[in-house]
C-alpha positions in Angstrom: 163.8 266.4 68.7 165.3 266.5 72.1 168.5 265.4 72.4 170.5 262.7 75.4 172.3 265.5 76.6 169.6 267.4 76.8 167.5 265.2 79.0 170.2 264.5 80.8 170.3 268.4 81.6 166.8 268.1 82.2 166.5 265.4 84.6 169.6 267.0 86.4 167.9 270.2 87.0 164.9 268.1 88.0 166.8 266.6 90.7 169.2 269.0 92.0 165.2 271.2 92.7 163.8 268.7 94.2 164.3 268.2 98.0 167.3 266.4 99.3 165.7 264.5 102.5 163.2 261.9 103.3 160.6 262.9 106.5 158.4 259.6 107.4 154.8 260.5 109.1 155.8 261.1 112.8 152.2 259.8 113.6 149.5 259.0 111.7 145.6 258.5 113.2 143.8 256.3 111.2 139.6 257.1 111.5 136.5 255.5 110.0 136.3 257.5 106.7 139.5 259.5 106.8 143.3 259.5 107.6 145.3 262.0 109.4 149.4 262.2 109.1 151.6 264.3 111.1 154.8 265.1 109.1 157.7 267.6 111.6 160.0 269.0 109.1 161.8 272.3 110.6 161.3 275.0 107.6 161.6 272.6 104.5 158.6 270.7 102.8 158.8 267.0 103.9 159.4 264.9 100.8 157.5 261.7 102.0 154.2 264.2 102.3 153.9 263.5 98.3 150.8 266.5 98.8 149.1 267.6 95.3 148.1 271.0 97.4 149.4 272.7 100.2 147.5 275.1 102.5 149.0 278.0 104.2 146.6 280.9 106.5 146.2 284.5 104.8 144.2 287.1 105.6 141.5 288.9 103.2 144.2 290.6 101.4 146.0 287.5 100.7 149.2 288.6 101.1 151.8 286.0 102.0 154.0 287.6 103.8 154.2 286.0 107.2 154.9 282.5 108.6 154.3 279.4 106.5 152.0 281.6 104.0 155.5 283.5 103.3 157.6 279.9 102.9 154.8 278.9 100.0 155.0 282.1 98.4 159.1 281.8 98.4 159.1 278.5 97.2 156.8 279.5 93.9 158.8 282.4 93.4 155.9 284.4 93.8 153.7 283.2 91.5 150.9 282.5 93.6 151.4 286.0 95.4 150.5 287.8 91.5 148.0 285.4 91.4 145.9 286.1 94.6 146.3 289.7 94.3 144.3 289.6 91.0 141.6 288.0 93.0 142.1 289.7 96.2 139.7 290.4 98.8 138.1 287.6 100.1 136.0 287.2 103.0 137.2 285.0 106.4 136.6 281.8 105.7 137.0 281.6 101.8 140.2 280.6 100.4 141.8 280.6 96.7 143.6 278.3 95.1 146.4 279.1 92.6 149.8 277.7 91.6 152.3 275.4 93.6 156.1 274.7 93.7 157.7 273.2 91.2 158.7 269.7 91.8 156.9 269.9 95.0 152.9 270.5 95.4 150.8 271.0 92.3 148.3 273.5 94.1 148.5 276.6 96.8 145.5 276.9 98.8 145.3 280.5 100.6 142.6 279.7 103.6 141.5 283.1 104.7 141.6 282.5 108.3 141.6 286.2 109.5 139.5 289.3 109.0 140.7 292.7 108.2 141.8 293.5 111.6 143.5 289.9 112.3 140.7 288.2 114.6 140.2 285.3 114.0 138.3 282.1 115.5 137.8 278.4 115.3 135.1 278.6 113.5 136.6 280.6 111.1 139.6 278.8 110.5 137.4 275.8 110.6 135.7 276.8 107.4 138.1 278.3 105.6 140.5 275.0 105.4 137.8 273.1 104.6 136.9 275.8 101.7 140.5 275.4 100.8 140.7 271.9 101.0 137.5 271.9 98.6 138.5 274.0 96.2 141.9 271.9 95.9 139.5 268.7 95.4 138.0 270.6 92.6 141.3 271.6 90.7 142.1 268.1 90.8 144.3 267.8 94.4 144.2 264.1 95.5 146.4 265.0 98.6 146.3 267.7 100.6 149.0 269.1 103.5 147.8 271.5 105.9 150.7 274.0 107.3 150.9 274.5 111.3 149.4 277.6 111.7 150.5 278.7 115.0 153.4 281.6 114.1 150.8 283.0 111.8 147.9 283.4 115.0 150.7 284.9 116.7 150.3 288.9 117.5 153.7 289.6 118.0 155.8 286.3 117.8 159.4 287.9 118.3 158.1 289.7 121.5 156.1 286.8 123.2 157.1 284.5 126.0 157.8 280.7 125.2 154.8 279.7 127.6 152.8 282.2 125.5 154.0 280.6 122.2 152.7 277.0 123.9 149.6 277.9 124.8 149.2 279.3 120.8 150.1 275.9 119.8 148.1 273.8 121.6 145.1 276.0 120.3 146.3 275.5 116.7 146.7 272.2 117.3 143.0 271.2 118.2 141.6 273.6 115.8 143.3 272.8 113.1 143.0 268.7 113.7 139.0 269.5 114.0 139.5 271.4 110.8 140.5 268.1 108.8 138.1 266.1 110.5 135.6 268.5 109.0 137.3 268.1 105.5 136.5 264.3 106.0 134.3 263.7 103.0 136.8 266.1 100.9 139.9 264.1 101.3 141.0 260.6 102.2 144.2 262.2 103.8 145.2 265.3 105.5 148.5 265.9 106.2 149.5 268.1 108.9 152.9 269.8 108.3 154.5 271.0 112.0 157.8 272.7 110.7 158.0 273.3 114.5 159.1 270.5 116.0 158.4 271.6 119.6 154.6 272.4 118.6 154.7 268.5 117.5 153.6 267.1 120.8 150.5 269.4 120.7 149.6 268.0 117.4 150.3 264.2 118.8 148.2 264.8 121.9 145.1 265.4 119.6 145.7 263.1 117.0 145.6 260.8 119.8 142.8 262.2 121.7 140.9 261.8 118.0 142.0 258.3 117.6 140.7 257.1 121.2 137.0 259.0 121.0 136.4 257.3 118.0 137.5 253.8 119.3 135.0 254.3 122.5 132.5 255.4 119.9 132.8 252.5 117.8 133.1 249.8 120.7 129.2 251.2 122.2 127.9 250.4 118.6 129.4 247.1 118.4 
């Protein structure tokens, strides 16, 4: 039988991993059949996201080494990574969906957003998130967050100029939002997690963009 002190250690422990800080949705675009948040969080997992399932951008090989994939696989303390590479290759556009971080997200969706000699496109990345976001339906996700993808489509991010790095963003942005829209039916909510805050605005402008087509769309049907 367990004993006070030792739930008291327990829920100690349980506290002391948990995160620290609360991040509120910095926007959040509310469609027909599906709601979109936008959580900015610089390198740490935003509390307030409550996600079941994270999704972070691999490439056939799985390997998280890179970017937000590399921030997941450090937070399960590599779990997932022994995972994956039982299962590993996978095809662009697949993804595979193993263990989270304690205290955190339940699930770790790998969206295979690259082939074997990192090209990529939208439809790609397109399909494999919604794959991802799929699969984490099936394992029982209710909530999903999808990571900003941008330092992971970049070449050579340590060598690229800053107006280089926006234009990546802003490309990330739009396919990424058109990604959850295409997960609609999958999920009530995507989250979208910027741990950049300067990519946020790109994020905002099509969230926005979203939330204005769809009111002109519903105001010529009414």
């Amino acid at each position: 039988m367990t004993s006070p002190l030792d739930k008291m250690r327990a829920s100690f422990h349980r506290l002391s991993a948990m995160p620290t800080f609360v991040v509120l949705p910095k926007y959040r675009a509310v469609l027909h059949n599906l709601t979109i948040e936008l959580y900015v969080s610089p390198r740490k997992f935003p509390a307030m996201a409550k996600a079941d399932g994270l999704v972070v951008p691999v490439g056939p090989d799985l390997k998280m080494v890179f970017g937000m994939a590399k921030m997941a696989r450090d937070r399960g303390a590599d779990i997932i990574q022994v995972e994956a590479n039982r299962v590993a290759p996978l095809q662009p556009g697949d993804a595979f969906v193993g263990s989270g971080a304690r205290y955190r997200y339940k699930y770790t969706a790998l969206a295979v957003i690259f082939d074997t000699s990192k090209r990529t496109s939208a439809e790609i990345i397109k399909q494999a998130v919604t794959t991802a976001v799929t699969k984490l339906r099936a394992a029982g996700a209710k909530s999903v967050v999808i990571a900003d993808m941008t330092e992971n489509l970049l070449a050579q991010p340590n060598w690229i100029t800053q107006e280089e790095r926006r234009k990546t963003a802003a490309i990330a942005a739009k396919v990424m939002i058109d990604a959850a829209v295409a997960c609609g039916k999958n999920a009530k909510t995507i989250k979208i997690w910027c741990s950049e805050p300067d990519n946020a605005q790109f994020f905002l402008a099509e969230m926005k963009a979203l939330v204005d087509r769809e009111r002109r769309a519903l105001s010529v049907h009414a």
